[in-house]
GUPAKE-907178 format. One line per 10 residues: number of its first residue (from 1); their letters; for each residue x negated, y negated, z negated of C-alpha. Coordinates in Angstrom, 3 decimals, decimal comma. Layout:
NUM	A	X:Y:Z ~ ...
//
This chain:
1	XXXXXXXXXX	-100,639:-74,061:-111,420 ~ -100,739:-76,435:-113,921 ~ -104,580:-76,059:-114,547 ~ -104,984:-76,161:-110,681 ~ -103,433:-79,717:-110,080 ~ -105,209:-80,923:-113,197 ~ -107,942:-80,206:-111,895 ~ -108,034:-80,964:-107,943 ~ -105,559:-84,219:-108,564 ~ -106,576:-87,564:-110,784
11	XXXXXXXXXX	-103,327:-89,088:-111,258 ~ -103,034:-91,472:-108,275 ~ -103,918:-88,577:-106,478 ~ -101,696:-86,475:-107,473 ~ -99,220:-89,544:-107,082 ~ -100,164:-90,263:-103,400 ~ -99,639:-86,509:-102,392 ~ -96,604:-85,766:-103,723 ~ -94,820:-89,374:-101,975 ~ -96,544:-88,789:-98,803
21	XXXXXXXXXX	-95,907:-84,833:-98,243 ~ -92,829:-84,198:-100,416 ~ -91,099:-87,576:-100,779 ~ -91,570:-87,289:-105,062 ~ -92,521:-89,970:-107,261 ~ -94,746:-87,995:-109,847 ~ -93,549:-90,576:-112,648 ~ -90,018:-89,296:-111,625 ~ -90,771:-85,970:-112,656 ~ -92,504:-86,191:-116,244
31	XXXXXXXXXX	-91,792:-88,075:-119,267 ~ -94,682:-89,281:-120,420 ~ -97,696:-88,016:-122,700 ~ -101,164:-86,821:-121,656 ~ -101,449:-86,279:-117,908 ~ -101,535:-82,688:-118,335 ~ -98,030:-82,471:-120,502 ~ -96,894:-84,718:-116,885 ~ -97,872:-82,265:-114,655 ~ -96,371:-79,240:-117,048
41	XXXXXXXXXX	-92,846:-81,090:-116,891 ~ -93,313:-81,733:-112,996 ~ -93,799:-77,992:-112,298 ~ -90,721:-77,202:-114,626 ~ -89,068:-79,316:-112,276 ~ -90,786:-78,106:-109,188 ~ -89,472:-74,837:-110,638 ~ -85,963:-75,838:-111,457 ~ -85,397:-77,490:-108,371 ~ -86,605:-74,955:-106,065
51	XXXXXXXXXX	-89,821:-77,103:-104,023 ~ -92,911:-75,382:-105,830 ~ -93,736:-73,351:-102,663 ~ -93,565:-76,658:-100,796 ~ -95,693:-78,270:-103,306 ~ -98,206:-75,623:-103,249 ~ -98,279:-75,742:-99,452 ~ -98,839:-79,679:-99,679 ~ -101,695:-78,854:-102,232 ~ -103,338:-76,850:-99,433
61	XXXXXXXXXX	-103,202:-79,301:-96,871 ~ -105,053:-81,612:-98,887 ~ -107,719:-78,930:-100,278 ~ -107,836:-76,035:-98,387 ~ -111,419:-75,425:-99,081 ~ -111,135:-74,936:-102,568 ~ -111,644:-71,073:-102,892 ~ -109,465:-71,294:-106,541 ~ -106,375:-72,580:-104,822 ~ -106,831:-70,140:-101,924
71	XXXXXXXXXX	-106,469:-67,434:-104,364 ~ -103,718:-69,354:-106,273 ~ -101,600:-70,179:-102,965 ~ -102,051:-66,250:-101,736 ~ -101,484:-64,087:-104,920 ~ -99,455:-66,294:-107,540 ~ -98,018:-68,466:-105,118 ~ -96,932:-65,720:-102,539 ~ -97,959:-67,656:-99,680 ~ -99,355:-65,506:-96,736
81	XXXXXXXXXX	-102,694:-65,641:-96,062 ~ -102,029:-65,938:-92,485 ~ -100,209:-69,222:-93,584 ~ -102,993:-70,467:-95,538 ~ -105,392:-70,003:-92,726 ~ -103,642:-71,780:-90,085 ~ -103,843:-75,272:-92,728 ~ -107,455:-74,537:-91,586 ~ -107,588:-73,711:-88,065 ~ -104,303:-75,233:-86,445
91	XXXXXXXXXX	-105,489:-76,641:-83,065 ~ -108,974:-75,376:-83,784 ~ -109,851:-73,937:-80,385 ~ -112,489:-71,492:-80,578 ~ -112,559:-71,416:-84,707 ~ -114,413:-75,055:-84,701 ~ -112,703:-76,373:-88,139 ~ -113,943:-79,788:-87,096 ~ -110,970:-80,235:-84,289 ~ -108,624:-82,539:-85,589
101	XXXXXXXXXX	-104,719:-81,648:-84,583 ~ -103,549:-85,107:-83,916 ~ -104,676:-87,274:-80,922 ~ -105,836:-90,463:-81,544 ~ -106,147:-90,319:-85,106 ~ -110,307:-90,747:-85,470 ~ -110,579:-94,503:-85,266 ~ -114,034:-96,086:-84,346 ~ -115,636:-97,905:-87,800 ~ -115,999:-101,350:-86,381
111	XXXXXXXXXX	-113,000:-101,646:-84,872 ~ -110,659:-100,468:-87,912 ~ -112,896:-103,100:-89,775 ~ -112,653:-105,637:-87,248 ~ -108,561:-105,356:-87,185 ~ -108,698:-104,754:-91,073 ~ -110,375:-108,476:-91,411 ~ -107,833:-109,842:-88,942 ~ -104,904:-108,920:-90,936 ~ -106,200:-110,462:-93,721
121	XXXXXXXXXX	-106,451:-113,587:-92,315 ~ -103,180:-113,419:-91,382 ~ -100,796:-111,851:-93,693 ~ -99,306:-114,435:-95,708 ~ -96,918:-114,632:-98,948 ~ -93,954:-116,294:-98,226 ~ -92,085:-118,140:-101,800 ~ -89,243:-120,093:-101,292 ~ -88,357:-122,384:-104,196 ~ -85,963:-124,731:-105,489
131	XXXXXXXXXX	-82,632:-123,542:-107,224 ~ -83,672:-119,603:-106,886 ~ -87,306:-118,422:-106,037 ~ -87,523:-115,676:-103,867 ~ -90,779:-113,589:-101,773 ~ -91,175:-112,175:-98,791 ~ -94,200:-111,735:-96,559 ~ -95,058:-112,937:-93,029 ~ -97,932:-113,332:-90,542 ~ -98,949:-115,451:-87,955
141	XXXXXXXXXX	-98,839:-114,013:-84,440 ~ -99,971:-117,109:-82,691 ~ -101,907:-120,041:-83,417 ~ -99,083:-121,817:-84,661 ~ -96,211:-119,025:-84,767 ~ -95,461:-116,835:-87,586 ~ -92,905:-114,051:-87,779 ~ -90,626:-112,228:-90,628 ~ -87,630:-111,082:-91,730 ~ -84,144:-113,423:-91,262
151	XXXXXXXXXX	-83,261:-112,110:-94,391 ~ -85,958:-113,206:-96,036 ~ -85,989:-117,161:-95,555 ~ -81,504:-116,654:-95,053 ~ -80,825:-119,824:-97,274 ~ -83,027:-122,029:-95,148 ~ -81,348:-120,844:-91,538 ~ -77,964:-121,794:-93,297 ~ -78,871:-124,789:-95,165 ~ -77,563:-123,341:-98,232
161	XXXXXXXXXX	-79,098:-126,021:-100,205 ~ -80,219:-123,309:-102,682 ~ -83,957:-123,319:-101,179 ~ -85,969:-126,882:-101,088 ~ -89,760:-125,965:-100,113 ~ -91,448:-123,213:-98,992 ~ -95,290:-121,858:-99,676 ~ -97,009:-120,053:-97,003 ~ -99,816:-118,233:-99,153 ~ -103,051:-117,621:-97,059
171	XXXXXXXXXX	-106,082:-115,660:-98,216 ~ -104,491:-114,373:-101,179 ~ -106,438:-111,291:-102,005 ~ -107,492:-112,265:-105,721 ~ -106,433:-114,496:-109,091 ~ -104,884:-117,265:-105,840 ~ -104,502:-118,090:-102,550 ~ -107,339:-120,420:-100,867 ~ -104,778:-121,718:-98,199 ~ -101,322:-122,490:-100,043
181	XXXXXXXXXX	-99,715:-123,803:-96,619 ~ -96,475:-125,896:-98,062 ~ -93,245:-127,293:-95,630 ~ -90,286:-128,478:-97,293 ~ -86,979:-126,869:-95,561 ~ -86,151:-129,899:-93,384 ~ -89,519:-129,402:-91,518 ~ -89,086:-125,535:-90,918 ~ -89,035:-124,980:-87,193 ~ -87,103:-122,232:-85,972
191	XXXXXXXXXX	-87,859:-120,739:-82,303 ~ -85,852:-117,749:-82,376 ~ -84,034:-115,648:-84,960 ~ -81,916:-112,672:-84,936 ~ -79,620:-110,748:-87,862 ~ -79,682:-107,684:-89,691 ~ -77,233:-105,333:-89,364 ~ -75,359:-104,955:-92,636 ~ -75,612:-102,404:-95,056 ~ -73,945:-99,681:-93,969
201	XXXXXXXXXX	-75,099:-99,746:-90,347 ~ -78,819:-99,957:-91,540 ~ -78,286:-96,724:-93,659 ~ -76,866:-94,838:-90,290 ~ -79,607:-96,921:-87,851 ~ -81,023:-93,679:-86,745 ~ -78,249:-92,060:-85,408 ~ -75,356:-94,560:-84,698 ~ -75,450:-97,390:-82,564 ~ -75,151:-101,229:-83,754
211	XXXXXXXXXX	-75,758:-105,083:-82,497 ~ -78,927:-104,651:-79,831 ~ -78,804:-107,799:-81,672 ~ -79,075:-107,008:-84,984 ~ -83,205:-107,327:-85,560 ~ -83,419:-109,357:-88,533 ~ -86,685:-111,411:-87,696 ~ -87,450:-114,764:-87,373 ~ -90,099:-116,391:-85,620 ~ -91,384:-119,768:-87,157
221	XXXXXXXXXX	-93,133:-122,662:-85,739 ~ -95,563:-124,203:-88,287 ~ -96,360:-128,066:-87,951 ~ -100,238:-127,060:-87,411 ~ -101,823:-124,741:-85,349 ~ -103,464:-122,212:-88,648 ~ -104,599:-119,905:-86,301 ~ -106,887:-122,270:-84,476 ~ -108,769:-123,477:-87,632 ~ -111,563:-122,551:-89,313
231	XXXXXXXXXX	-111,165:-119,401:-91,790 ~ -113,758:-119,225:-94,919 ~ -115,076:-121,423:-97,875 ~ -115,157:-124,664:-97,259 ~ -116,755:-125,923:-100,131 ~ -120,054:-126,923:-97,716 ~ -118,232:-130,072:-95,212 ~ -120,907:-129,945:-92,927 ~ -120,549:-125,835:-92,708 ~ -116,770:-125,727:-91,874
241	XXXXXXXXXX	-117,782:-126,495:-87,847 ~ -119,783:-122,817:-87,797 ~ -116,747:-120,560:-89,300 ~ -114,405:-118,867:-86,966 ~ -111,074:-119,471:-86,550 ~ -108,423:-117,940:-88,648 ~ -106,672:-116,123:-85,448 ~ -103,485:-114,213:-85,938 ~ -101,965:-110,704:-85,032 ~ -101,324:-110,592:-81,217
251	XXXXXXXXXX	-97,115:-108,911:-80,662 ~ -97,112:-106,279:-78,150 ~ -97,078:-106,898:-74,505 ~ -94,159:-104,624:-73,524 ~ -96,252:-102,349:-70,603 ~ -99,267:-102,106:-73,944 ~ -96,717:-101,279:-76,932 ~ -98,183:-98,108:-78,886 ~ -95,292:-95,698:-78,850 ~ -94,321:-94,443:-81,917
261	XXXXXXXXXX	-93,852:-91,139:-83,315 ~ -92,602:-89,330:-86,296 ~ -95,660:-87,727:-88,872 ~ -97,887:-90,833:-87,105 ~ -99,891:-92,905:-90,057 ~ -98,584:-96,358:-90,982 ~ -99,984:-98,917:-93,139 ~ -97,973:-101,936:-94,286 ~ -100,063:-105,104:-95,705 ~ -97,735:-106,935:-98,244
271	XXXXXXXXXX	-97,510:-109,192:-100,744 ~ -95,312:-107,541:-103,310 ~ -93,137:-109,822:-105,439 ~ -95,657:-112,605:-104,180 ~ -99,073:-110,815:-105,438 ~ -101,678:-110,941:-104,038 ~ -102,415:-108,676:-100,873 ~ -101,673:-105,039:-101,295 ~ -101,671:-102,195:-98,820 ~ -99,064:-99,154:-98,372
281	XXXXXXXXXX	-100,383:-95,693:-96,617 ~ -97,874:-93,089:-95,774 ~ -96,248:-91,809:-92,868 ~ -93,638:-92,477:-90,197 ~ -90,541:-90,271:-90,788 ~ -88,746:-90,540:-88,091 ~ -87,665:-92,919:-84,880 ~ -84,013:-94,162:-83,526 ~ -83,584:-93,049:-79,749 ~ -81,907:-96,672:-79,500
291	XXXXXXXXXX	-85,750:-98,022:-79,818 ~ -84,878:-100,343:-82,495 ~ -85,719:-98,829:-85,762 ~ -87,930:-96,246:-87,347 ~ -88,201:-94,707:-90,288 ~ -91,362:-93,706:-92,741 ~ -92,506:-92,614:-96,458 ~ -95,057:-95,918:-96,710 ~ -94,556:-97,064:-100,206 ~ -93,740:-101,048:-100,582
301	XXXXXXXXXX	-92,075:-103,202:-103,355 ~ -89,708:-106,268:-103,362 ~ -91,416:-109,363:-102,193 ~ -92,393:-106,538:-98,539 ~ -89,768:-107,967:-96,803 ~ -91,555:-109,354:-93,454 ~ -94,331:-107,413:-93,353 ~ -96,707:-105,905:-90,513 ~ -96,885:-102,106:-90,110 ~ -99,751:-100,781:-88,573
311	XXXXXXXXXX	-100,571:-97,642:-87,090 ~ -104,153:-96,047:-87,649 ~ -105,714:-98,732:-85,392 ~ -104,206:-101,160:-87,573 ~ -102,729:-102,335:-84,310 ~ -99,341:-103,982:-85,325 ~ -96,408:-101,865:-84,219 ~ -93,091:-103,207:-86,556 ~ -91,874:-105,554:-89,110 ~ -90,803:-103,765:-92,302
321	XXXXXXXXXX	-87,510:-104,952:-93,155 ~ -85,091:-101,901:-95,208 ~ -85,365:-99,491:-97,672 ~ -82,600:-96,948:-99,277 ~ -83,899:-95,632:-102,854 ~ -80,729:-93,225:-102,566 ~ -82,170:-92,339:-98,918 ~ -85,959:-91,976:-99,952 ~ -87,077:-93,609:-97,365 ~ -88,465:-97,232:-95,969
331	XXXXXXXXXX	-87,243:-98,801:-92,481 ~ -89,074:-101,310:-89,968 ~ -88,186:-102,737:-86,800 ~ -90,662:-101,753:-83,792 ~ -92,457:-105,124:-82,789 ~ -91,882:-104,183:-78,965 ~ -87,507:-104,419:-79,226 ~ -88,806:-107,813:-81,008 ~ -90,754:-108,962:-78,291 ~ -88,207:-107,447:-75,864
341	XXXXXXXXXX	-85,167:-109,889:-77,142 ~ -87,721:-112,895:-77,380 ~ -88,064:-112,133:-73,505 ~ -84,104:-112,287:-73,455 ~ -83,697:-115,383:-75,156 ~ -86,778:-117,243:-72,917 ~ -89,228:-117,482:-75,520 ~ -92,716:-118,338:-74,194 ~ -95,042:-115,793:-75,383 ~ -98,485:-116,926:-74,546
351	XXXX	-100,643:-114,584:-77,537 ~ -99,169:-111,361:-76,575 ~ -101,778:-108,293:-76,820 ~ -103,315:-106,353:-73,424
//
């Protein structure tokens, strides 16, 4: 087996399949030395710990072409053939291989790129500075409007004193960002805002019931209206008339929110302890009957806090906000209960999507 990951997996591979199917962190399982003394200690562990089978069966999924791992999975591996064959034909009416098994999952070119450019306009690093520097990320869902996590800008909404200015960091995809947006904390305008739950009820959010008010977002006013302005180098005066605006990620109208569902796809665009843009692919794990959480394997970092999740559309669905290392799993809040308690509170929401 050994010989077979080797060869069919490169390391981030390897890496990416064992987080997104099995919920593993490959450097979790080895320790250290050439990649293929890694994988050795990884199926000792696979072995010890009684998920080889599983692993082989994720290995399938992701190849099941490859006539060497056929024979692998079905002799060695003891899987039945009959198994092995349905990772190819599942939902294959008539034996036609190309029939994909979940709806709504091919995604037309232009408009994934379309959406794709969108987000990075704006997705934003959020620093706070002063006495402690802190991250988080945010993005603008109006011209003038941008939304994250309560959590993540806390010191400000109490006036803690701790936090002085913050940076709102545009465009930051390489060595900086080209828009570093900057309000001290006296000119932060708040329009609406809403708590997390605390610890313990986040853990349990699935199955036990907790604030309806408990959403931990906040929704910003900015002094100037980003979305409306021009987006792209500026270094040309006479040029800047012809760009296009920035824009921003519409919320959902509440008759047009995708529904969620567990096994679904789910990106998350984030600035990781303020980096520059990164992007997390996994899927969701599970949603809360209550509406107001869900659940998935993307992979983020500190500095996530605030971030969109999108499905395979890269239409924005939730605001990542939790994640439980003893759990193994991440936690957002769907952007529809979001939307639904600005409604509540009276919010005018004028950029909502169709």
């Amino acid at each position: 087996m050994v010989a077979l990951v080797d060869e069919l997996f490169d390391p981030d591979e390897l890496d990416m399949l064992l987080r997104i199917r099995l919920d593993k962190k490959f450097r979790n399982l080895h320790k250290g030395g050439t990649y293929e003394k890694q994988v050795f200690d990884a199926v000792l562990k696979a072995n010890a710990q009684g998920w080889t089978i599983r692993w082989l069966e994720a290995m399938v999924a992701s190849r099941p072409e490859n006539d060497a791992l056929r024979v692998f999975a079905t002799t060695v591996g003891a899987i039945a053939p009959d198994v092995y064959r349905k990772q190819l034909t599942d939902h294959a009416p008539g034996g036609h291989l190309e029939q994909f098994d979940r709806a709504g999952n091919l995604v037309r070119w232009a408009d994934f790129t379309a959406n794709l450019l969108q987000v990075q306009r704006s997705v934003c690093s959020i620093k706070l500075s002063g006495d402690k520097t802190s991250y988080g990320t945010g993005f603008l869902v109006g011209p003038d409007l941008l939304l994250t996590n309560h959590h993540v800008i806390k010191p400000v909404l109490e006036g803690d004193g701790t936090v002085s200015d913050l940076h709102f960091r545009f465009d930051y995809t390489g060595a900086s960002p080209d828009l570093d947006y900057h309000l001290t904390a006296e000119r932060v305008e708040v329009v609406a805002h809403r708590p997390p739950a605390d610890l313990a009820e986040e853990h349990g959010a699935l199955s036990n019931a907790r604030p309806p008010a408990a959403l931990d977002y906040v929704l910003l006013r900015l002094p100037d209206p980003l979305g409306d302005q021009p987006f792209g180098p500026r270094t040309n005066a006479v040029m800047v008339d012809s760009l296009p605006a920035r824009g921003w990620l519409p919320l959902p109208a509440p008759a047009a929110a995708p529904t969620l569902y567990a096994d679904d796809d789910l990106l998350i665009a984030q600035h990781p302890n303020g980096r520059s843009l990164r992007i997390g692919m996994g899927q969701i794990l599970a949603v809360s009957d209550h509406g107001d959480r869900f659940r998935y394997n993307t992979n983020t970092d500190g500095g996530a806090s605030g971030a969109p999740c999108f499905n395979a559309k890269l239409e924005a669905v939730g605001l990542h906000h939790y994640g439980s290392e003893e759990g193994g799993f991440n936690q957002g809040i769907p952007l529809a209960a979001i939307v639904a308690d600005l409604v509540r509170k009276g919010v005018s929401l004028n950029y909502l999507s169709d």
